[in-house]
N, C-alpha and C positions, 0 to 999 in steps of 0.2 A: 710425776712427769717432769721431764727435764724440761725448763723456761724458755730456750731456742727453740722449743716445736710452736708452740703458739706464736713465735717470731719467722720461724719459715714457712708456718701456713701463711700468715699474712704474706709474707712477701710472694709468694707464690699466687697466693690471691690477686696480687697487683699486678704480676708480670702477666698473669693466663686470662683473666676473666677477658669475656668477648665484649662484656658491656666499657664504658668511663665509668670510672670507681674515684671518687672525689672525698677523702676525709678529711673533717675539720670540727671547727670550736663553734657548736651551736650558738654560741654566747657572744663569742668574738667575731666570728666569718673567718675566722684564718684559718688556712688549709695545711694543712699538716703532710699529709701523703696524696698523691694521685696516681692513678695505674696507668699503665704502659701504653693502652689504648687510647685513656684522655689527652696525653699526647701526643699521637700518631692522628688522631682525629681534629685534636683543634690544631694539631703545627704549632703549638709553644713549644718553647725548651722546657723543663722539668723545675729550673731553678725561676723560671721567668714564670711559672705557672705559682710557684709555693709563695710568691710575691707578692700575687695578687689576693684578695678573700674571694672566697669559695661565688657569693653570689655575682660576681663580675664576670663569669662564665655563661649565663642562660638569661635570659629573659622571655615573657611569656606574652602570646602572640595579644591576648587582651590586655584589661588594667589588672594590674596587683600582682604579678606574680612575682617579685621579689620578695614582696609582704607575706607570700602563701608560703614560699620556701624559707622563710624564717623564725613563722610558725610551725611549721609542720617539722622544722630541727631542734626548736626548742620545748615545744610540750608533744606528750607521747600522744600521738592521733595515728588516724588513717591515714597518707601520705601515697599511695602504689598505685604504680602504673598513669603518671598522668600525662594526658594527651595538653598539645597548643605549645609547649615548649621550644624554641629556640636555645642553642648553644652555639657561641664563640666562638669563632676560628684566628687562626693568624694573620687571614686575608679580612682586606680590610673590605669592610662591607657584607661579608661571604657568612653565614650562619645556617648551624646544620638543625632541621626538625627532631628532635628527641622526646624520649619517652620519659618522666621521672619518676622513682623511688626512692623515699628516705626514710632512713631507718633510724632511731635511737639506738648506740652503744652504750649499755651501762657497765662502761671499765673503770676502775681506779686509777691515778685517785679523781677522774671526772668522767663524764658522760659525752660523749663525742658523738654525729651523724654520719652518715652514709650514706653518700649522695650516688645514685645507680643512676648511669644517661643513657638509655639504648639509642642507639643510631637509626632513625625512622625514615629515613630518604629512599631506599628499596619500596617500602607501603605507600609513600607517599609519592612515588612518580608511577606508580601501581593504580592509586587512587586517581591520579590526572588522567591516566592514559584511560581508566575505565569512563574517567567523567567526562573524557573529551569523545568518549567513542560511545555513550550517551546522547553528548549534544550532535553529535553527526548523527545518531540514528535519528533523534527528535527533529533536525533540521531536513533528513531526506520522509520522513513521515508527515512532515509539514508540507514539503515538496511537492509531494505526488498528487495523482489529481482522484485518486480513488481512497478512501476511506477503509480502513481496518480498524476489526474490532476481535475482542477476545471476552469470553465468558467461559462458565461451568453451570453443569446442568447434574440434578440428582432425579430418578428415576419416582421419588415418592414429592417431587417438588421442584416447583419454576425454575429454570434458568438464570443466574445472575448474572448482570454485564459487568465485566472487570475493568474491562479498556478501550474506551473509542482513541484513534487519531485524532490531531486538530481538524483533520480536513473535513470531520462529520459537522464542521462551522460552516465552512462553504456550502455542505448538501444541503443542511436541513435548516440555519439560521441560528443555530442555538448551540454552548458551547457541549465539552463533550461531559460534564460535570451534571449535565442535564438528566443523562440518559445510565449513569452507573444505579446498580443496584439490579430488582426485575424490570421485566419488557414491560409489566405496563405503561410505563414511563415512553417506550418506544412506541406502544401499540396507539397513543394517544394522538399518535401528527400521520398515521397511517391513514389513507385515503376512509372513507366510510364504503366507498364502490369495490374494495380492493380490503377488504379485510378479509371476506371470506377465504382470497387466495393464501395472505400473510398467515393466516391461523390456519389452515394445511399446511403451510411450511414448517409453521411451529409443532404443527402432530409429529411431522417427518422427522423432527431433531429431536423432538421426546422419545421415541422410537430409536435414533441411534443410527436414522440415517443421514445422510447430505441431503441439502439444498441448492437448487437452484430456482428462483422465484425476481418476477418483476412484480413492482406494483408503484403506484403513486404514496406520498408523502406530501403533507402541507405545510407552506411554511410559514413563522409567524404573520406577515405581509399577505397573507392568502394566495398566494403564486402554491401551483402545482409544479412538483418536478417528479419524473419516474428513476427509479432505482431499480439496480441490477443486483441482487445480492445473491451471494455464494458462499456457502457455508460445509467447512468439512470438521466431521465430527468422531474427536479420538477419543476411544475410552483409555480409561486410567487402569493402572494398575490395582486398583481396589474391587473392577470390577460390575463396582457401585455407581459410579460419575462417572461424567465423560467432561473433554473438552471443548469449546465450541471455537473454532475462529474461522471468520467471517470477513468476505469483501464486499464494501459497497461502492457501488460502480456509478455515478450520474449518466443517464440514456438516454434525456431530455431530450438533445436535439435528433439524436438517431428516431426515437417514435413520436415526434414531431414531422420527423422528412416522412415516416412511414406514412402516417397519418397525409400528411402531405400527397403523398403520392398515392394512394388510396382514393385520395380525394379526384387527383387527376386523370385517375384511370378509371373511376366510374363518368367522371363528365368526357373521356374522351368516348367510352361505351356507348354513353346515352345519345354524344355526337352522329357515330357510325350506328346505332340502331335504327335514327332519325333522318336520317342523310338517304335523300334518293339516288344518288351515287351508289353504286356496288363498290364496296373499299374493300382489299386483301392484303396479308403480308406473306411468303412463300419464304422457306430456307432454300439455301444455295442448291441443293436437289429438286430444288419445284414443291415441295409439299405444302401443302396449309399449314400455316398456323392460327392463322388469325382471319375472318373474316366477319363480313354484316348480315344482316336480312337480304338487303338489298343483292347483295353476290351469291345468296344463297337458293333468291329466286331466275335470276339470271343463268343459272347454272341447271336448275330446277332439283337444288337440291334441299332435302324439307327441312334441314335444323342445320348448325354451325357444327357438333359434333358428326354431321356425315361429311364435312368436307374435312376439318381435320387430320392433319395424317395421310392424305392424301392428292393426287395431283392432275391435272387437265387431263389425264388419260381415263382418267374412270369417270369422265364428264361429256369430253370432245371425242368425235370421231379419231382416229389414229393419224393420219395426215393432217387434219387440223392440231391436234394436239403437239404434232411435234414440228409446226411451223409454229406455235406462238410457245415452245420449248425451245427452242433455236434464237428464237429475239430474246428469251429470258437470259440467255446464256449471253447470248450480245452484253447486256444490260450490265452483267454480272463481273464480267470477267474485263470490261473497258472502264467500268464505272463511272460512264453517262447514261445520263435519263432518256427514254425514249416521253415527248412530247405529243400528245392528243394524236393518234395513229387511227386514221377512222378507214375502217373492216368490216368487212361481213362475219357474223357469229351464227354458226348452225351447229344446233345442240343434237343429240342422240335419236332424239322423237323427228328430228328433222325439219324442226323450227327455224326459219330466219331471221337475222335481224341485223342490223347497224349498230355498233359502239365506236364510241372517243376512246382511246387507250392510253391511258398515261403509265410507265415505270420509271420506279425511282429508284434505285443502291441502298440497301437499309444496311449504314454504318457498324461494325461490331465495337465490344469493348475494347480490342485491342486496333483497332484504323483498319482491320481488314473489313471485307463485303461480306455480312453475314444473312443477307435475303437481297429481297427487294420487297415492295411495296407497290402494289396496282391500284388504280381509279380509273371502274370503268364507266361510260356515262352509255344509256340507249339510245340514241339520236335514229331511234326506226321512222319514228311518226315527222 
């Protein structure tokens, strides 16, 4: 073989290769040839680069890496592919992330290295933009005020939990490190009043369906708070598993007010069952919705579902009823109160009597009149 082939693979080797191609004297650091890319990449000139020794080109983002690349040119080792590298440029300050390989030449009449730089800047603003849109995910999962979680479930075996958000610190007191692995772990700060529901739920996901389930949680501090959790459940392509993810929702103050208001509406009941007042609420048609004992004797009629649903016509005479239907509609449509109105009231049997009449405008959610409210009093005696 003619001696110029092995002299224009080389050089073809320097002019084409996409990597910096760096040869030099393991021995000495002097660099003998560079390839056409090592130039083009650090912006030296070619005669300003052969000036220098080979190690004045990289440095390594920790300690030693001079020392590594002088070992690994002078005894035959493993050397490939090394990440943390720094290489050179012609700007001052300016240094590009590179990959290293080196390789021992054993040509005569010496042994020469082959210093390979890939250009790592592509992976590595690859590598930010994934890490920075990590910490945006991490920081809008921090954010929110509802808790997600993710697991896997196998048909012959428990559910593992993969992933709570930070925010399961907020709900439950405890980080989210608490609760990886199985639900026992979970099933432990579950109310004692409220398991039986939570272990339905868990049938329902072993099964392969969704969830939707409230229950109580304890937290270290002994405080109760209710959780809203919702869970939809994908199988996998095995067949076999499925996946679980899951929101948990705090609902604290919502069945708080509930409870609240619960509370308010039986002591407002217990009010109007007690109250010798006849008390009513009517919708803007006249009907019942709401009455007491008291209005139901007044009316003679025997329980509160006969008045219901219905209005002074299936009570009062016809002219009576659509005289105190006439003042309802006043009521209604001015939205002032009619003021202790004292009347004669004669029922269907043909009873008479005196009442006080009060109406009020019963407010809707949106500011229009959506009833009125009566108080009627017997002043017969």
């Amino acid at each position: 073989m003619n001696d110029s082939h092995p002299k224009n693979l080389a050089q073809a080797l320097l002019e084409e290769a996409g990597d910096a191609l760096f040869l030099f004297d393991p021995d000495t650091d002097r660099l003998y040839e560079v390839s056409r890319m090592a130039v083009e990449l650090t912006g030296f000139r070619r005669e300003e680069m052969l000036s220098r020794p080979a190690t004045y080109f990289f440095r390594f983002g920790g300690k030693g890496g001079q020392q590594r690349l002088r070992d690994a040119a002078t005894r035959s080792g493993v050397f490939h592919s090394q990440e943390g590298f720094l290489m050179r440029t012609s700007r001052d300050g300016i240094w590009i992330p590179v990959n290293l390989t080196v390789a021992r030449l054993h040509v005569h009449p010496k042994t020469l290295a082959l210093l390979t730089a890939r250009d790592m800047r592509q992976q590595h603003e690859a590598h930010t933009r994934l890490a920075d849109m990590e910490a945006e995910l991490r920081r809008v999962m921090a954010s929110v005020s509802d808790c997600l979680w993710s697991g896997e479930c196998a048909a012959d075996s428990p559910w593992i939990y993969r992933y709570f958000s930070p925010v399961v610190e907020n709900l439950t007191g405890r980080p989210p490190q608490a609760f990886l692995g199985e639900p026992g772990r979970w099933q432990s700060i579950v109310h004692p009043d409220d398991l039986p529901c939570w272990r339905r739920a868990v049938e329902r996901l072993a099964s392969g369906q969704d969830s939707h389930e409230e229950y109580r949680i304890l937290t270290p501090d002994g405080r109760t708070r209710w959780l809203l959790e919702s869970v939809r459940v994908t199988r996998k392509a095995d067949g076999k598993s499925c996946r679980l993810d899951g929101v948990l929702s705090d609902i604290t103050e919502r069945k708080e007010a509930e409870l609240q208001l619960v509370r308010e509406r039986r002591l407002l009941r217990s009010l109007m069952d007690n109250l010798p007042d006849a008390i009513f609420v009517t919708d803007t048609a006249g009907r019942y919705v709401l009455d007491n004992p008291a209005h139901q004797r007044l009316l003679r009629a025997e329980r509160e579902d006969a008045t219901v649903g219905k209005t002074l016509r299936d009570f009062l005479p016809p002219e009576r009823a659509a005289r105190y239907h006439a003042d309802d509609r006043r009521v209604l449509e001015s939205g002032r109160p009619l003021f202790d109105c004292e009347e004669p009231l004669t029922d269907r049997a043909g009873n008479r009597r005196w009442i006080s009449l009060t109406k009020v405008p019963l407010p809707g959610d949106d500011g229009s009149t959506a009833g009125l409210v009566g108080i009627c009093r017997d002043i017969t005696s």
